[in-house]
C-alpha positions in Angstrom: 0.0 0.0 0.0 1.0 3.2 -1.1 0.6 6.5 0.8 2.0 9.3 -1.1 5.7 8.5 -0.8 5.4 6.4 2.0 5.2 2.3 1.9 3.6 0.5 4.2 1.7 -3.6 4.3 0.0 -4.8 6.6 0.9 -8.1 8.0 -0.4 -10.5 10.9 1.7 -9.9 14.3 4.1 -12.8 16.0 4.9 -13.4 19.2 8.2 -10.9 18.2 5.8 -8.4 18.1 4.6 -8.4 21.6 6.8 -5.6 23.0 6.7 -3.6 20.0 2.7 -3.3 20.3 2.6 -2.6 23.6 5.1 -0.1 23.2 2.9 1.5 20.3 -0.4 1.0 22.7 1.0 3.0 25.4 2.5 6.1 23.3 -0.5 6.2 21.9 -3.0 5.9 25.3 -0.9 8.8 26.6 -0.8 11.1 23.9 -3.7 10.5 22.5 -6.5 9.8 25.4 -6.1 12.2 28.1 -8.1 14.8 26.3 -11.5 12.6 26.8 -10.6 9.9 29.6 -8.4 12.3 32.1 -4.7 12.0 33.4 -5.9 9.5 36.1 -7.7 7.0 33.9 -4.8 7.2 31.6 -2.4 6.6 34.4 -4.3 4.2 35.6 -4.3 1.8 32.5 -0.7 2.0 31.2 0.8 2.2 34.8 -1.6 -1.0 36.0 -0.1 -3.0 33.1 -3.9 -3.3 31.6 -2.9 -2.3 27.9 -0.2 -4.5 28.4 -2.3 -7.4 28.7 -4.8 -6.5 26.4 -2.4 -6.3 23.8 -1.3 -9.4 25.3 -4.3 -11.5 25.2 -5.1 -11.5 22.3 -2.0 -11.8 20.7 -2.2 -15.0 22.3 -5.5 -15.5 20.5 -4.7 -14.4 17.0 -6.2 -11.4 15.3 -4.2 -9.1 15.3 -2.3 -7.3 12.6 0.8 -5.1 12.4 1.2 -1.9 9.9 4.9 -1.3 9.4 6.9 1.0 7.0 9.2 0.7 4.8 12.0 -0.1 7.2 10.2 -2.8 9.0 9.0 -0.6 12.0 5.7 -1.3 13.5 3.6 2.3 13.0 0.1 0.9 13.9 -1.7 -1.8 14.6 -5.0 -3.6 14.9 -6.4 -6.1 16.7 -9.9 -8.1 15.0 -12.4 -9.9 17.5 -14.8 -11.6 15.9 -17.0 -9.4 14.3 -15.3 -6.3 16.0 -12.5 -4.7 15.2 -11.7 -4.4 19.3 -8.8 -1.6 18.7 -7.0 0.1 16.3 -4.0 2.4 17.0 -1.7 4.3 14.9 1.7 6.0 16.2 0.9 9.4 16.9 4.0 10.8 15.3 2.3 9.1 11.9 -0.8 10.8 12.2 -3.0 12.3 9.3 -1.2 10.4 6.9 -4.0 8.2 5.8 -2.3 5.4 7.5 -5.4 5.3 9.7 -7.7 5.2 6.8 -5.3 2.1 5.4 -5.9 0.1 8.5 -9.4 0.4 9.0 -9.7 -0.5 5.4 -7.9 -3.8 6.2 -9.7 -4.5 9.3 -13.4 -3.7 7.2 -12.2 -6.1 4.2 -10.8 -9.1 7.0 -13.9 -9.2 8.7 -16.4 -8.3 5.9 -14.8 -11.8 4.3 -16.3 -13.0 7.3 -19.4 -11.5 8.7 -22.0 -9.1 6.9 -22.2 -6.6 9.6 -19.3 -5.1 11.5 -18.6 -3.2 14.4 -16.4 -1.5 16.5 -16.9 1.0 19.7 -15.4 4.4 20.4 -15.4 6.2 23.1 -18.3 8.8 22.9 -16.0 11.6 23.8 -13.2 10.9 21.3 -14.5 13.4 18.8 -11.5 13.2 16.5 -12.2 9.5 16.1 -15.7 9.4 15.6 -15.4 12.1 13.0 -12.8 9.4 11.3 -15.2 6.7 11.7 -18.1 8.5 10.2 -16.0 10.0 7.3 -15.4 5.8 6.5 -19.1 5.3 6.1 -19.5 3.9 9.7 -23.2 4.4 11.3 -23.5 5.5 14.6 -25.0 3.0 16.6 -26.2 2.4 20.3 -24.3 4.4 23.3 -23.1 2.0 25.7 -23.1 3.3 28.9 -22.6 -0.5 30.9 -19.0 0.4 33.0 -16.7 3.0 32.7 -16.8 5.8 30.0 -19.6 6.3 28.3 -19.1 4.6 24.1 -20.5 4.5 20.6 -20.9 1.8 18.9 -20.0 2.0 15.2 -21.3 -0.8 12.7 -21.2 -1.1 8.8 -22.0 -4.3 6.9 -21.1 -5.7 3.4 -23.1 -3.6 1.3 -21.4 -0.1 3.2 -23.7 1.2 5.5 
């Protein structure tokens, strides 16, 4: 895949991975949350090792798929559950390249192949992301307001909407 003069693929993780993702998960938890979860619940999640193990689990389980330049680094990531697309980062230092855009793409076509509806939840105050979401023909769905921060969930089936 070609982004202007950048190369990147997209390839399934391996165990190698592992620190490399988590890595990439926590940059991009701090930099990127705080605005809509808070210091605190930031804190809490990198310093408690809970993206650790998230990025960990399922890993273990499969699903989860590295995009990496040109010189072989790791520069986002996703991770597919079922019919959910669980998360998907991209290092902030590569953002609004398109590379986000590129993934999603890759995560809609793997799981499309799949299931005819899709889904994936945001967090209701993550405005930049839902604006991304929406701008990729994803419907808003229900809020989910179970435990924690209040989310959207997103869906989008085969036929686009």
């Amino acid at each position: 895949m070609s982004t202007g003069q950048h190369y990147v693929t997209v390839r399934p993780a391996t165990g190698e991975d592992l620190d490399d993702l988590q890595a990439l998960a926590r940059r991009t938890i701090d930099a990127c949350y705080r605005a809509f979860l808070g210091d605190e619940a930031v804190d809490w999640f990198i310093g408690s090792g809970a993206s650790d193990a998230h990025v960990r689990n399922h890993l273990e389980r499969g699903g989860v798929h590295c995009l990496v330049n040109q010189e072989g680094r790791i520069i986002g990531f996703s991770i597919l559950d079922g019919p959910t697309i669980d998360l998907m980062m991209v290092d902030p230092d590569h953002h609004r390249r398109g590379l986000g855009r590129l993934l999603l793409q890759h995560a809609e076509a793997a799981l499309l192949a799949q299931h005819s509806t899709i889904r994936l939840e945001s967090f209701a105050e993550n405005i930049a992301a839902n604006s991304f979401y929406e701008a990729c023909g994803w419907l808003h769905g229900n809020r989910l307001t179970d435990q924690g921060p209040v989310k959207i969930e997103y869906i989008k089936n085969g036929t686009g909407g």
